[in-house]
SEMAR-336390 format. One line per 2 residues: number of its first residue (from 1); their letters; for each residue x negated, y, z of C-alpha. Coordinates in steps of 0.2 Angstrom, whole numbers. Example, Ala and Ser with C-alpha at 12.3 -4.5 7.8 and 13.67 -1.06 7.14 Angstrom:
# SEMAR-336390
1	as	-62 -22 39; -68 -5 36
# end
This chain:
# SEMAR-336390
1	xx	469 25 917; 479 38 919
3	xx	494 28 920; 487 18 935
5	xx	482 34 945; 500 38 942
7	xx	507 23 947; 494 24 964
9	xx	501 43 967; 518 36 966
11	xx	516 24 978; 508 31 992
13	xx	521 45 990; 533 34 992
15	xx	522 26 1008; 521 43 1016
17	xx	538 49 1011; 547 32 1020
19	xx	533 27 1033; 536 10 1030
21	xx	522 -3 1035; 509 -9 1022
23	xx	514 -27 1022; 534 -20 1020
25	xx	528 -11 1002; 539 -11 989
27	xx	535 -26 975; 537 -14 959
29	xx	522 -6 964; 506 -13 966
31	xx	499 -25 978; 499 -16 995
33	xx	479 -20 996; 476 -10 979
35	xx	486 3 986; 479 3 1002
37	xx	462 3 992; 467 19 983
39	xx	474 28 998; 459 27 1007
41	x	445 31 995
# end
């Protein structure tokens, strides 16, 4: 569990940090829609 809230945190900092789109995310992170999921719960 805690390695999948890491893995979540690192993602969106990397999301904010860039300001790349959703659908542009990186694929050695999660699925966009999971971290979209996380990023607005």
């Amino acid at each position: 569990m805690i390695c999948v809230r890491y893995g979540m945190s690192n993602a969106i900092f990397h999301l904010v940090k860039t300001g790349c789109q959703w659908r542009m995310f990186l694929s050695h992170y999660a699925p966009w829609e999971l971290v979209y999921y996380y990023y607005h719960k």
